[in-house]
Structure formats: structure tokens, C-alpha cells
C-alpha positions as CSV (number, residue, x, y, z in Angstrom):
1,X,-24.9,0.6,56.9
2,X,-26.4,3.7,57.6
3,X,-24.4,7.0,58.1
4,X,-25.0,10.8,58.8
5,X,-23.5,13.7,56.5
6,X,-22.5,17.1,58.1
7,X,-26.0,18.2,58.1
8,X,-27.5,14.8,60.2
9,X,-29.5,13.6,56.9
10,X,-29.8,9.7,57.1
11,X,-28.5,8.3,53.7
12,X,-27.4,5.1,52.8
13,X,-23.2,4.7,52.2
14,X,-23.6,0.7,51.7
15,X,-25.7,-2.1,52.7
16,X,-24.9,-5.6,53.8
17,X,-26.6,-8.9,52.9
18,X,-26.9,-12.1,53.7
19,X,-27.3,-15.2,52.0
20,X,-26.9,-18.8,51.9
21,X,-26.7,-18.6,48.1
22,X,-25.3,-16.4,46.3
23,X,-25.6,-16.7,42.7
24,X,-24.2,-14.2,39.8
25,X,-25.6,-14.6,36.5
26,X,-29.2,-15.1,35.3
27,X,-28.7,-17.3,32.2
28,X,-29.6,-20.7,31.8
29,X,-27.3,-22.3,34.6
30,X,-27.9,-19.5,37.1
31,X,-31.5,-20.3,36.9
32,X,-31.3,-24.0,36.9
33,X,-29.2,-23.9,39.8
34,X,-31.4,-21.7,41.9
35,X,-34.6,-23.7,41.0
36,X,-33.0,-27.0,42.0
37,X,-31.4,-25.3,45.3
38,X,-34.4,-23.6,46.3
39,X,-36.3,-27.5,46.5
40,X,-34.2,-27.8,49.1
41,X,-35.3,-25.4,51.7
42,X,-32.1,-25.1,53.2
43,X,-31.3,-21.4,53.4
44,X,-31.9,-18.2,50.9
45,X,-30.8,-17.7,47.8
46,X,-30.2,-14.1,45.4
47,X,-29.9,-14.4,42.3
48,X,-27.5,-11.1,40.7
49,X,-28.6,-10.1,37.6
50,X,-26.2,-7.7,35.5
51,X,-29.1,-6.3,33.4
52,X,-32.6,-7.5,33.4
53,X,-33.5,-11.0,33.8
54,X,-34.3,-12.2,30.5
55,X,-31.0,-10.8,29.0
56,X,-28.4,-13.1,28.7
57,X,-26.2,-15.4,26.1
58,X,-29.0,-18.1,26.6
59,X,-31.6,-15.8,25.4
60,X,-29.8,-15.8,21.7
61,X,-29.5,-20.1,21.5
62,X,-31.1,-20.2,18.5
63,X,-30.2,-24.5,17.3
64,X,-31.2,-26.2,20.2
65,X,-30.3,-28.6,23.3
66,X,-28.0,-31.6,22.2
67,X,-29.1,-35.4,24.3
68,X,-29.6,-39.2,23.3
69,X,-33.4,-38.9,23.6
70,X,-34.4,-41.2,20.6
71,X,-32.9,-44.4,21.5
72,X,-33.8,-46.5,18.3
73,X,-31.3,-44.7,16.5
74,X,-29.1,-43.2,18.7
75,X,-27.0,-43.7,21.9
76,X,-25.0,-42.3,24.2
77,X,-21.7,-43.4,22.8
78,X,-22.3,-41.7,19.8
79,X,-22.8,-38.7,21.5
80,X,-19.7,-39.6,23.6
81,X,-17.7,-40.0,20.2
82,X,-19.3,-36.9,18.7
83,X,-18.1,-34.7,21.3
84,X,-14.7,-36.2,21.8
85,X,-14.0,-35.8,18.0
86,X,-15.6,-31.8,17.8
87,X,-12.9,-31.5,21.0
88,X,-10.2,-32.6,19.2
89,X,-9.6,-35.6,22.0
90,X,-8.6,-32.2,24.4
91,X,-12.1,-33.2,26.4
92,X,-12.2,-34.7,29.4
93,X,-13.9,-38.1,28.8
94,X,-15.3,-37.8,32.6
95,X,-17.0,-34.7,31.9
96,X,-18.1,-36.0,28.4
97,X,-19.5,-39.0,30.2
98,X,-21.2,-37.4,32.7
99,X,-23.6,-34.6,30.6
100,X,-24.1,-37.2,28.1
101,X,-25.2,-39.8,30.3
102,X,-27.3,-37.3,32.8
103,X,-28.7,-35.1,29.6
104,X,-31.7,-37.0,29.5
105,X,-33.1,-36.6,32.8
106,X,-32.3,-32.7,32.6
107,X,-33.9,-32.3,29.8
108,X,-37.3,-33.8,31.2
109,X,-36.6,-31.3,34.5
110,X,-36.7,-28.8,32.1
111,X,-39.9,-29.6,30.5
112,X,-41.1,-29.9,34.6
113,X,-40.4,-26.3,34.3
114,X,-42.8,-25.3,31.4
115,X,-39.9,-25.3,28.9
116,X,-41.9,-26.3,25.5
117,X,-39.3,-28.0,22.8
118,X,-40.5,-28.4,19.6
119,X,-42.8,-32.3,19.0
120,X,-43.6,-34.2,15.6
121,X,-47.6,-35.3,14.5
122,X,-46.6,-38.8,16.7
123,X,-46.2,-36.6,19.9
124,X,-42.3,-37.5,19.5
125,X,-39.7,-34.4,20.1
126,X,-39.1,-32.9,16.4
127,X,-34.8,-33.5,16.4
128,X,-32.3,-31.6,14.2
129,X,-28.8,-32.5,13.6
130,X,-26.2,-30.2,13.9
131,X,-22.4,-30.2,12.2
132,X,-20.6,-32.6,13.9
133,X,-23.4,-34.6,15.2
134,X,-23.8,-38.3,14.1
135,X,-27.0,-38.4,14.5
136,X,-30.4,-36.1,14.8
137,X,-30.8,-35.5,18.7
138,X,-31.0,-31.7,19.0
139,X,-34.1,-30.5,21.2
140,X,-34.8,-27.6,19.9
141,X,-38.0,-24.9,19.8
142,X,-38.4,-23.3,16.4
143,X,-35.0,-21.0,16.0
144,X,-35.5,-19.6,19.1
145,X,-34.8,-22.4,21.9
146,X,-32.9,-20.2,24.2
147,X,-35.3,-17.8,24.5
148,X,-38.0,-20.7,25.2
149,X,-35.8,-22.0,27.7
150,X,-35.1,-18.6,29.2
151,X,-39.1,-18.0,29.2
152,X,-39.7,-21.1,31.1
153,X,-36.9,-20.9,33.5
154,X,-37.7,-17.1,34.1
155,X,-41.7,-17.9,34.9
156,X,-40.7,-20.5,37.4
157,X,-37.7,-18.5,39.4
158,X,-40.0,-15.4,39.7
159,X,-42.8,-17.7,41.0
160,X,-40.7,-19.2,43.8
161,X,-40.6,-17.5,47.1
162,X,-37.2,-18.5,48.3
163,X,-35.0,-16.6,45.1
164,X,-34.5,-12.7,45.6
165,X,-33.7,-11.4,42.2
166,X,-31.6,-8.4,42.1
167,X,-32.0,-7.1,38.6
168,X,-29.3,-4.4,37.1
169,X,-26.9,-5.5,40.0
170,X,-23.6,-5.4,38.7
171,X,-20.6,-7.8,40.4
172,X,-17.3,-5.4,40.8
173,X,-15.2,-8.7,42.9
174,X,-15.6,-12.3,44.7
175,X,-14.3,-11.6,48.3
176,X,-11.3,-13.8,49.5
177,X,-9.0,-13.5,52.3
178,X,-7.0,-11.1,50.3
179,X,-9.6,-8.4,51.1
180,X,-8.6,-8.9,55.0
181,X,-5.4,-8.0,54.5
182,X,-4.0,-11.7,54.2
183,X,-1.5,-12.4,51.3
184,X,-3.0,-14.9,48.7
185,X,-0.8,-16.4,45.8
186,X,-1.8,-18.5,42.9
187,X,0.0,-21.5,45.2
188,X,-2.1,-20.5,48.1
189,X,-4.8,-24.0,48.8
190,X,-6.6,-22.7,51.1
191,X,-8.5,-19.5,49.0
192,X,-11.9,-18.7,50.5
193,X,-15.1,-17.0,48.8
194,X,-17.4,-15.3,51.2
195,X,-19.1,-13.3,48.6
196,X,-18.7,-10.6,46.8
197,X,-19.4,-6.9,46.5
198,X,-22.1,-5.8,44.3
199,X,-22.6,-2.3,42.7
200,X,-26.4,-1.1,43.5
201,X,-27.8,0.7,40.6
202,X,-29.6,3.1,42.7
203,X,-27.5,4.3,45.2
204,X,-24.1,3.9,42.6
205,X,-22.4,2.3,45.6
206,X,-20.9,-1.1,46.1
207,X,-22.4,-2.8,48.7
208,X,-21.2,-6.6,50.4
209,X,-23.0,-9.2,49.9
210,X,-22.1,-12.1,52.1
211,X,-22.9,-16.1,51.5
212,X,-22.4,-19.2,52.4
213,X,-21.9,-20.8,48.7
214,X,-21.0,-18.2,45.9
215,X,-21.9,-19.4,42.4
216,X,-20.2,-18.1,39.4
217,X,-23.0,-18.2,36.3
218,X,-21.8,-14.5,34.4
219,X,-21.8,-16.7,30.8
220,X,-18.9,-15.9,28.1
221,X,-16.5,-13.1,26.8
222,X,-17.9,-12.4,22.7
223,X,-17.9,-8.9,23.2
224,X,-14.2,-8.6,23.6
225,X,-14.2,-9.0,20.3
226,X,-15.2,-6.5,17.2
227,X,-17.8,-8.4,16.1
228,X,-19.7,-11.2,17.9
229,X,-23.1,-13.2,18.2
230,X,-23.3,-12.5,22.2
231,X,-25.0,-9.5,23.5
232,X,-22.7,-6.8,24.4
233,X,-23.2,-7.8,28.4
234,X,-21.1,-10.7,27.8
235,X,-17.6,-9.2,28.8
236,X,-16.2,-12.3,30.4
237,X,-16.9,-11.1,34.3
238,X,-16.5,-13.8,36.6
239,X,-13.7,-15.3,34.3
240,X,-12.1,-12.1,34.9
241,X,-12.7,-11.9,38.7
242,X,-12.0,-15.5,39.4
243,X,-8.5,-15.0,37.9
244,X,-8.1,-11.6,40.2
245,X,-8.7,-13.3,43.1
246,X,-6.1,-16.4,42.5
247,X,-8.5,-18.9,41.2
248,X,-7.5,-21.2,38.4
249,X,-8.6,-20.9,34.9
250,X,-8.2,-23.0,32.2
251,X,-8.3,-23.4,27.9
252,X,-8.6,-19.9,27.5
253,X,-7.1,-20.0,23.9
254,X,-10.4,-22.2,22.6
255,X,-12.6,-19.1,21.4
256,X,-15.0,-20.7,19.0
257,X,-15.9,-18.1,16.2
258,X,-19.5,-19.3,14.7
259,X,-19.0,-20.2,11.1
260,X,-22.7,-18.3,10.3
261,X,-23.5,-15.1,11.6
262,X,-25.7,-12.7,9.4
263,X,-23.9,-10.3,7.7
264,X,-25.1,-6.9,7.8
265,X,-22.7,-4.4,8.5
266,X,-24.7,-1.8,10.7
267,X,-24.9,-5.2,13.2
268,X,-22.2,-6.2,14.5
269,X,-22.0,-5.7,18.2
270,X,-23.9,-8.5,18.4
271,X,-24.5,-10.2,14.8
272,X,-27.4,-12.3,14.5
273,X,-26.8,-15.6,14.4
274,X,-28.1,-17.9,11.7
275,X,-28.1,-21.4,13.5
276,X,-26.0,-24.1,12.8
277,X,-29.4,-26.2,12.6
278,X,-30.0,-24.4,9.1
279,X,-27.0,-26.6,7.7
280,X,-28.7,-29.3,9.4
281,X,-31.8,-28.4,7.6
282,X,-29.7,-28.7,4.0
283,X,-28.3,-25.7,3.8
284,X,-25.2,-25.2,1.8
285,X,-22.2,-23.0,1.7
286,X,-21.2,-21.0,-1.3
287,X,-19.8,-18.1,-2.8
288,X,-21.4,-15.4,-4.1
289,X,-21.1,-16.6,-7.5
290,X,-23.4,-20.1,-6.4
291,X,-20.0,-22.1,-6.4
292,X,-19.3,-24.4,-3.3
293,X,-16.1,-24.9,-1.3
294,X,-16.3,-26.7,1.6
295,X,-15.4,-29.9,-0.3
296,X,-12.0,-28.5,-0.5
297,X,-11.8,-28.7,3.3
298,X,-13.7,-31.5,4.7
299,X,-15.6,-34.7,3.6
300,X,-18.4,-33.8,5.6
301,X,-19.4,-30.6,3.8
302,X,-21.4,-27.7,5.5
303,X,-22.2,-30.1,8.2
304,X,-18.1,-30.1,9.4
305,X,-17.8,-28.9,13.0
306,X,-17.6,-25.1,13.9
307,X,-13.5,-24.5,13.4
308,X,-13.5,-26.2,10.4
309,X,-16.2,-24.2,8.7
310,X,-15.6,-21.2,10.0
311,X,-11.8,-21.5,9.1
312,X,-12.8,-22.3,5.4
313,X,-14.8,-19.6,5.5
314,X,-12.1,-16.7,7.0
315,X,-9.7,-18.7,3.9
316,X,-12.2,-18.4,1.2
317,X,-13.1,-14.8,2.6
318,X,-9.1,-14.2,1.8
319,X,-8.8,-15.2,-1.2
320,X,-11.9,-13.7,-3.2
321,X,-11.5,-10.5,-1.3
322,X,-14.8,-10.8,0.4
323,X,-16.9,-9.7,3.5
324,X,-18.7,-12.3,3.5
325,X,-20.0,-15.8,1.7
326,X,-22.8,-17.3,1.9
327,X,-25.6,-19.8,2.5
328,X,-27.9,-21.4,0.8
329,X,-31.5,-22.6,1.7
330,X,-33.3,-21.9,-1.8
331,X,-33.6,-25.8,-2.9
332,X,-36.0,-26.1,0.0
333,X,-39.3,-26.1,0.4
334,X,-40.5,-22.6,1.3
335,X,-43.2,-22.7,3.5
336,X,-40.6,-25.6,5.5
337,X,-37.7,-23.2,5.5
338,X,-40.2,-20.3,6.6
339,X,-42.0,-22.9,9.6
340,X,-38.8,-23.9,11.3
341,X,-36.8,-21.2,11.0
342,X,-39.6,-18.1,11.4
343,X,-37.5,-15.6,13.0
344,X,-34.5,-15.7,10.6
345,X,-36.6,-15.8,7.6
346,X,-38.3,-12.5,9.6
347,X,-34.7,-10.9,10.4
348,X,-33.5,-11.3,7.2
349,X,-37.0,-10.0,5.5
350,X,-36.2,-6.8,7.5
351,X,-33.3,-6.2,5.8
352,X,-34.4,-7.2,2.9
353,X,-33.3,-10.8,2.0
354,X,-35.9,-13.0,1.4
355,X,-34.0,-16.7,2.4
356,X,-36.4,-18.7,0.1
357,X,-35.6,-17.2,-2.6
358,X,-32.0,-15.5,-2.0
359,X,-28.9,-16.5,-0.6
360,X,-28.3,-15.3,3.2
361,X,-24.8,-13.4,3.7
362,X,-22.4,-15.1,6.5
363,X,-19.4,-14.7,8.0
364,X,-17.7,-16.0,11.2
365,X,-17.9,-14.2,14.6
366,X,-16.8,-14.3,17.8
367,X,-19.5,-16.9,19.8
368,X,-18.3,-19.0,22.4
369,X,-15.4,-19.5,25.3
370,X,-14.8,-22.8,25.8
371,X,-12.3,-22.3,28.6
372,X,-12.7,-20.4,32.0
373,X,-13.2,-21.3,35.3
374,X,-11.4,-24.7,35.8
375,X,-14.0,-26.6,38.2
376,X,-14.5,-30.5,38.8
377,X,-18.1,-32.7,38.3
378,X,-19.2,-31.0,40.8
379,X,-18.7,-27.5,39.5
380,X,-16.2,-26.7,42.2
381,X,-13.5,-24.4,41.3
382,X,-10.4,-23.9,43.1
383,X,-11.5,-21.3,45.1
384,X,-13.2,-22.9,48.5
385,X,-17.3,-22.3,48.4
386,X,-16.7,-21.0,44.9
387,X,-18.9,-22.9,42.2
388,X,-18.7,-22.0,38.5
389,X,-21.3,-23.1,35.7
390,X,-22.1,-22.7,32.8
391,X,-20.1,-20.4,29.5
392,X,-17.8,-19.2,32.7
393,X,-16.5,-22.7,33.5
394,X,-14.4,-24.9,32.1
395,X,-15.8,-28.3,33.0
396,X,-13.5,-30.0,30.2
397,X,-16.6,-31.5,28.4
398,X,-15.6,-29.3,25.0
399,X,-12.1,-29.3,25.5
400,X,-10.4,-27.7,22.0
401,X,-13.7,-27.2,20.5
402,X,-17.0,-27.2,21.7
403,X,-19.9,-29.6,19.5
404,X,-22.8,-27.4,18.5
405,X,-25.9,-27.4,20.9
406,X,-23.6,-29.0,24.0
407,X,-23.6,-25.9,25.9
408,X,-27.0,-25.6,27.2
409,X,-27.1,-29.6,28.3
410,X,-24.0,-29.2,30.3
411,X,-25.3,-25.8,31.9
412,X,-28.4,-27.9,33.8
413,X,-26.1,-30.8,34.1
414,X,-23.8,-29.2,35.8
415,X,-26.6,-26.8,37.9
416,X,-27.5,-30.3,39.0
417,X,-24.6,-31.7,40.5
418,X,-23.2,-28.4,41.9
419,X,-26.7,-28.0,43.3
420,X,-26.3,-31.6,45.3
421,X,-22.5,-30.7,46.1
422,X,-23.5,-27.0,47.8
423,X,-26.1,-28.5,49.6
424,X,-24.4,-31.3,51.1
425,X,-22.0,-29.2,52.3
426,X,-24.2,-25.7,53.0
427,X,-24.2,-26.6,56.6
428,X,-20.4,-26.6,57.3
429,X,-20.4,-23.1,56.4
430,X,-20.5,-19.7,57.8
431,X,-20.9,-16.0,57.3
432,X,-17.4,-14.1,57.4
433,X,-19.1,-10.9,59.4
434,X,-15.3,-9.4,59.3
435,X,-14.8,-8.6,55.6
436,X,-14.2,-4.8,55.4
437,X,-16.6,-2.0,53.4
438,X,-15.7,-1.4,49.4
439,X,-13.6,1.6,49.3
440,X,-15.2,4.0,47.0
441,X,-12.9,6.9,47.0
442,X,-12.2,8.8,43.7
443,X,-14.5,10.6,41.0
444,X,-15.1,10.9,37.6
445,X,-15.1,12.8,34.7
446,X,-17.0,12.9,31.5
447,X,-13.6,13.3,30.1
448,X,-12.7,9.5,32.1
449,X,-15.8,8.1,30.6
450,X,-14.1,8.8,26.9
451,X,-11.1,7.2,27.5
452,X,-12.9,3.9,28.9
453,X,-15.1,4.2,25.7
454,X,-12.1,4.7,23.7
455,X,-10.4,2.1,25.5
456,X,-13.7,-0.7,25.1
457,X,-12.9,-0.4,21.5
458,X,-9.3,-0.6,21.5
459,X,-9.3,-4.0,22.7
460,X,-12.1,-5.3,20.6
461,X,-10.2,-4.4,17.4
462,X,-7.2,-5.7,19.3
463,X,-8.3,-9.2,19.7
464,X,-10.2,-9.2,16.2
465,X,-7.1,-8.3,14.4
466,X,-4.3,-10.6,16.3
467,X,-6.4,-13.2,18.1
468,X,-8.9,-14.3,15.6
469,X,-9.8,-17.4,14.0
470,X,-6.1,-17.7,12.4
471,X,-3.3,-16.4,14.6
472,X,0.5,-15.8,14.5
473,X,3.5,-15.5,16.9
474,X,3.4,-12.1,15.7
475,X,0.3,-11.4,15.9
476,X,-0.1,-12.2,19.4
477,X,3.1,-10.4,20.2
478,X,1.5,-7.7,19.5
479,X,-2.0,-7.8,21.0
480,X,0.1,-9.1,24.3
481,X,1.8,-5.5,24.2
482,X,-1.3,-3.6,22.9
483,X,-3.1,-5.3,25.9
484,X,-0.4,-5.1,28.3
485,X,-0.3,-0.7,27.8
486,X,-4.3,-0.8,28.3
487,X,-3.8,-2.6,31.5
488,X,-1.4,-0.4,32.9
489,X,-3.7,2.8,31.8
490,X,-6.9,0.9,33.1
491,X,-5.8,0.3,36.3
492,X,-4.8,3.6,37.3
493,X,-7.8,5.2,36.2
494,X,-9.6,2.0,38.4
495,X,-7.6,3.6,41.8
496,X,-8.6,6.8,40.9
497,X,-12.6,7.1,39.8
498,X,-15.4,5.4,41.5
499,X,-16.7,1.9,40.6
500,X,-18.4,2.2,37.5
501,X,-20.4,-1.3,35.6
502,X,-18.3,0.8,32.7
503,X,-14.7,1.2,34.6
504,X,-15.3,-2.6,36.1
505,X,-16.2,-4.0,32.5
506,X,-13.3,-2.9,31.1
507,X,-10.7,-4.4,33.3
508,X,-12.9,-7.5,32.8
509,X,-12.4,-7.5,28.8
510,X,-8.8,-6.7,29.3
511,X,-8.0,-9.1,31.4
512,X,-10.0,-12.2,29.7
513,X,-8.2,-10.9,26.0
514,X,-4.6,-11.1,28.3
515,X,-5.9,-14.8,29.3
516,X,-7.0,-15.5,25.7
517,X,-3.8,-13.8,24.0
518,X,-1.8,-16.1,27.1
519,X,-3.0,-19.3,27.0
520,X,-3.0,-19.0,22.6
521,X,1.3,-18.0,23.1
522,X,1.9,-20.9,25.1
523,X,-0.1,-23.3,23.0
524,X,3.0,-24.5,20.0
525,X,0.6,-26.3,17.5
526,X,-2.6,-26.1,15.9
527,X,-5.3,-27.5,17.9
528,X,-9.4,-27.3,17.9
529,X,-10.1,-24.2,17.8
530,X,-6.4,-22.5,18.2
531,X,-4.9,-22.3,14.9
532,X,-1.8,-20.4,14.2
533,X,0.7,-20.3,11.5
534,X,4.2,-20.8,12.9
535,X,3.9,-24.8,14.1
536,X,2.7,-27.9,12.3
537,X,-0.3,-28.6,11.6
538,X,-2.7,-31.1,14.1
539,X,-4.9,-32.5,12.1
540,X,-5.9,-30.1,8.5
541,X,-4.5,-27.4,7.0
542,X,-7.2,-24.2,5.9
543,X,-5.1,-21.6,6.0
């Protein structure tokens, strides 16, 4: 919409637009979703980006893509059994069933798309095997496979016509009925998305953005926490605005802390990650000293899934006073070590570790969110024309814990059989021209801007310290009250300043830590990834 000032200049208050889809996030499910919609024809299709479009949590997938592809050795029932143990049996054996099953045929679409996984002298794809994983089937290009896939899936959305990409866009809220003025409750069954408003990096004003189909793809919630793999975009958005608006969320205590993240204090916010495929390689865990532990905590060594390790590690970390342990590749063959693993052996040169001939420093940090949006096989959430994929969702494939490289195979699963939903349905739809204009009253202060910094910090030192990797009744006592004051502060300052990315990100991490600190009160027994101190023990004991 256009309007006139006092002195008759034209200038531009907000805009509306229209599309048929309307997807936020840019990461690997965004992408695949808007490739495989776009075949279609059937309408247009934006694609939000919150920074540029090659930043995202795919961009730092270093292992690989998990799927049955070498069928002498491997099938889809071990795969199945794989990822129902990782999940502590939580998983939904439907949504198991279905990425396993469908990975394969994803994971040649991908290759359609100029993705280029690594291949042996026969021509075969080169597979590693990953903790957890029965077998060798992870896909994988060098240690940089999400950044391939990123590449390839970036290349081909910028060549098609039919995707607008609206880079450094930033999604303030989905738009509902509540926005009309009509009361919505988390028993309401009739919740509609028509949208959602969008903060324009130019202009500084949140403008509408009407569709047909919304789909949420705004990846996980690391950087809630002090320190984390994920880059520091990844504050748990759409999680955050899916629960605002009434929708249903789901698992929020499974926050899977990866067991090796590179050690260097001056990093942390994100850590780099050292890939799970290293242990796969033959890497092994030890102390400082040289000695091993993990044989204290499980029969299958380094290659244990991600909360057993990195719980052995937090314990060992404990009890020798440490910052850190570490791990082990210096029993390998160099130049092998320094071919599939180039950029760590780079990273860690830079700082001046060379891994082929010295041990690599490690520690756990915050990497994955294996709840969030509850959806269905089709990636419907409970929120009508509302689709969620991807880190975001909670499909119920990784249930208490998620099994290494899973992630990206049920992001294009998923893309695909939200894709055929959406467009089966596209047509029933219709634009809802009667949702009102963002209010944008209030200012801001530098003197605001400190407290929100101030406040971003607060609550990552919050949820390190009470809602790690081992947690108490206590302890999450008192992140619930820490969290509950920030609220309270955070939301008055939102009524009074204008929509901000850094105002809007910070009711975002405060409201995904309230979910996380939630969901881990209510859970009354050690489970996957949740493990607490004040009730019996599921399955081990590392504490």
C-alpha cells in the first residue's frame, strides 16, 4: 500500500503479496519443496529467506545423507531397526517406514538436481557408517555434504522461473483468524494460515504476504543455547510462531547435543562440528592422557549413538575437571584421514592441530531439535494450509533421539509428500484479502537494543546451565522462572518498539527454551535424549 506524509511525498508504509506458495526457510527442505512444487505449474511460489540463501543448518551437514542404497549388504529393515533403537522405541514406526522406504528414490532426485555425493573407483557411491548405524549407507560428499547439497539445490531454485526468492526477509508471525479479531484456543479445530507477515529489510516494515499453502522450513533452535554447532540464525522461528498461533508442537525435550564439536574456546557460537563420520572412519575417544572410556559406557564404543557419547563425554568431562576430551585419528593413514576429511584437517591446521599427527579437542554442543511442529506423512500440521518440514517438524521418525545422518533424508522425504498433499488440494483454496495491516507503532532505543542483547545471552546461559545434556527437577525449576521473568520483560518491550529481526528473535528463543524447559518437567524418567537425575533410569546410567 501506498500512502502520503504531510508533505504529499509517495512512500511505501507496507506492501501486499500474493502467492500460491508460501515457503519460509531456505535450507534443504525449503528448497526441495519448492523445486518439486514448481514441476507442477500450478500457481507461484516465494521462497523467504532469513539471511542469504546459502546460509542455513544444512549448509554445516558435514557426515552425510543416511538410505539403503547398497542392497547386497544392507536393507531397509535394518535401517528401520537402526532408527527405532537411536529413538529409544519413542519413533513413530509409520514415519520410520515411510523415509526409509522412500529414501532411495529422493536421493536419486537429488542427484537429478546436480547434487554430487561422493563415488568409489567401481563408479559405486563411497558409504560411511555412522554411530548407531548397522551398516555403511551414509551418502556423503567429502565432510562437506550439506554444503554440496545446498550448492545443488541453490543452482537449480535460482534457475527456475516460477520461485521468487526474497533473501534477508525476516518472518515476524503466521496469520490465523486470531489476527481478525476472532478468539482461537489451543482446542479450537478449525485454525487457518493465510500467510504471514514478513519484515522487508529495506523499508524496516512488516509487510503481508498472503498464500494459498504456507510452509514452515525455518530449521532448528542450537543457538538458544551457549554453545552450539548451528549458525547463530537458527533461533527456533516457526517452532516459536507455530506455538503463538495455537498450533501443536511436540518432543520438545529431545535436544540432541553432538558428542564432537571442535573445541576452541574463541568459537563457540557456532562450534565447528567434527562429523560423526570421523568415528566411523576409526576414530577413537580418549582423554587427554591417551586413555579410553567409552568401554565403561557402551559395548559399541565410539561408534554408540549421539546421547550415549555425548553423555560419557559431559561425565568424564566431570570427573577429570576438563573442557574438553578428545579424539583420535593418528593410527590412520594420513594422506586417507587428510582425503576424506579435507576441511577439518584444514580447520583444525588453522588453529594449529594437525589431526594426523595430534589428537583433535571435543566436547558436546547443542546440535539438533528433534521435536517441533507436530505434522502427519504428509507434513500437515494442525494448523489448516499450514505444512512444516524439515528441523521445525516433528514428523516422529527420530522420536527420543535422532540416528546420525537421518535428518537430511527425511527433509526431501517429507518435501515430497507435502509437495503431492499441497497440490492436491491447492485448488480448494483462497486468498483471505480481509486480514488487517501489521501494526508498527512504537520506537526504539539504542538503550532497547542492550537489553535485548543482554537478554539473547541471558537465555543461552540459561538453557546451557539447567537444560543441558543432564538435567534436574531443580535445575529446570529454575530455568522455568529465569525464562518465565525474560518473557514477561520481552513482551512489553515487543508492544512498545517496532518489529525488529532482533526484538522478534528473541521472543522466538524464549519461547522455544519455555517449550524445551516444558516438555523436559513433564517428562518423569530418563529417556533418549532427556536425561535427568530425580527418576529411574530407562535404559543406562552415565551420570
Amino acid at each position: 500500500m501506498h500512502i502520503k506524509d504531510n508533505n504529499h511525498r509517495d512512500f511505501i508504509r507496507y506492501m501486499v503479496y500474493k502467492y500460491d506458495f508460501l515457503i519460509i526457510g531456505s535450507g534443504v527442505a525449503g528448497m526441495s519443496y519448492a523445486l518439486k512444487v514448481a514441476r507442477a505449474n500450478k500457481g507461484r511460489i516465494c521462497l523467504i529467506c532469513k539471511t542469504t540463501l546459502d546460509e542455513a543448518n544444512t549448509t554445516r551437514a558435514q557426515g552425510g545423507v543416511a538410505s539403503v542404497t547398497n542392497v547386497i549388504v544392507d536393507d531397509f529393515e535394518k535401517h528401520i531397526n537402526d532408527t527405532m533403537i537411536a529413538g529409544d522405541y519413542i519413533s513413530d514406526p509409520a514415519a520410520v517406514e515411510q523415509v526409509v522406504r522412500m529414501g532411495p528414490s529422493q536421493i536419486k532426485e537429488l542427484v537429478e538436481w546436480g547434487v554430487r555425493f561422493d563415488k568409489n573407483e567401481d563408479g559405486l557411491f563411497d558409504l560411511h557408517r555412522e554411530g548407531g548405524h548397522s551398516e555403511f549407507r551414509i551418502l556423503h560428499h567429502a565432510d562437506d555434504t550439506g554444503a554440496e547439497i545446498q550448492r545443488g539445490l541453490m543452482e537449480a531454485v535460482r534457475r527456475n522461473p516460477n520461485i521468487d526468492i526474497k533473501e534477508n526477509h525476516f518472518a515476524v508471525e503466521i496469520i490465523t483468524q486470531h489476527h481478525m479479531g476472532i478468539e482461537v484456543t489451543r482446542q479450537s479445530n478449525d485454525i487457518e494460515c493465510y500467510g504471514a507477515y514478513v519484515l522487508n529489510p529495506e523499508t524496516q516494515k512488516v509487510d503481508m504476504y498472503l498464500s494459498k499453502v504456507t510452509v514452515m522450513c525455518t530449521g532448528g533452535c542450537g543457538a538458544v543455547y551457549q554453545t552450539t554447532t548451528n549458525p547463530v540464525i537458527a533461533t527456533g522461528d516457526g517452532v516459536a510462531m507455530v506455538y503463538r498461533a495455537k498450533g501443536t508442537v511436540a518432543d520438545m525435550e529431545f535436544v540432541q547435543f553432538h558428542p564432537t564439536a571442535l573445541y576452541h574456546p574463541d568459537e563457540t557460537h557456532p562450534a565447528y562440528l567434527i562429523t560423526e563420520a570421523m568415528r566411523g572412519y576409526g576414530g577413537i575417544l580418549r582423554l587427554p592422557t591417551g586413555e579410553t572410556f567409552m568401554e565403561k559406557y557402551d559395548e559399541r564404543l565410539s561408534l554408540a549413538p549421539r546421547d550415549i557419547v555425548a553423555r560419557a563425554i559431559d561425565k568424564e568431562m566431570k570427573i577429570h575437571g576438563l573442557d574438553h576430551v578428545c579424539l583420535d585419528v593418528t593410527h590412520k593413514d594420513p594422506e586417507e584421514t587428510k582425503h576424506h576429511f579435507p576441511n577439518i584437517y584444514q580447520k583444525c591446521l588453522s588453529i594449529g592441530i594437525d589431526i594426523t599427527k595430534e589428537y583433535i579437542p571435543v566436547r558436546p554442543a547443542a546440535h539438533y531439535m528433534c521435536g517441533g511442529i507436530k505434522v502427519d506423512l504428509n507434513g500437515c500440521s494442525s494448523i489448516k494450509r499450514l505444512y512444516a518440514i524439515g528441523e521445525c517438524s516433528c514428523t516422529g521418525l527420530h522420536g527420543g533421539n535422532r540416528l546420525a545422518s537421518n535428518s537430511l533424508i527425511e527433509a526431501v522425504v517429507y518435501a515430497e509428500t507435502a509437495a503431492k498433499h499441497s497440490l492436491d488440494h491447492i485448488d480448494e483454496y483462497d486468498y483471505n484479502t480481509m486480514v488487517p495491516e501489521w501494526n508498527d507503532e512504537g520506537t526504539m532505543t539504542n538503550e532497547e537494543k542492550v537489553l535485548i542483547t543482554q537478554s539473547v545471552h541471558e537465555v543461552g546461559t540459561i538453557m546451557a546451565n539447567y537444560v543441558g545434556i543432564v538435567r534436574s527437577d531443580l535445575r529446570l525449576k529454575r530455568a522455568w522462572v529465569r525464562l518465565d521473568t525474560l518473557y514477561e520483560e520481552t513482551e512489553d518491550l515487543f508492544k512498545r518498539v517496532t518489529a525488529s529481526k532482533d526484538i522478534c528473535e528473541l521472543r522466538n528463543m524464549i519461547n522455544v527454551g519455555y517449550l524445551i524447559t516444558r516438555w523436559a518437567i513433564e517428562r518423569k524418567e530418563c529417556r533418549g535424549l532427556h536425561f535427568t537425575t530425580d527418576y529411574p533410569l530407562h535404559a543406562y546410567d552415565v551420570n
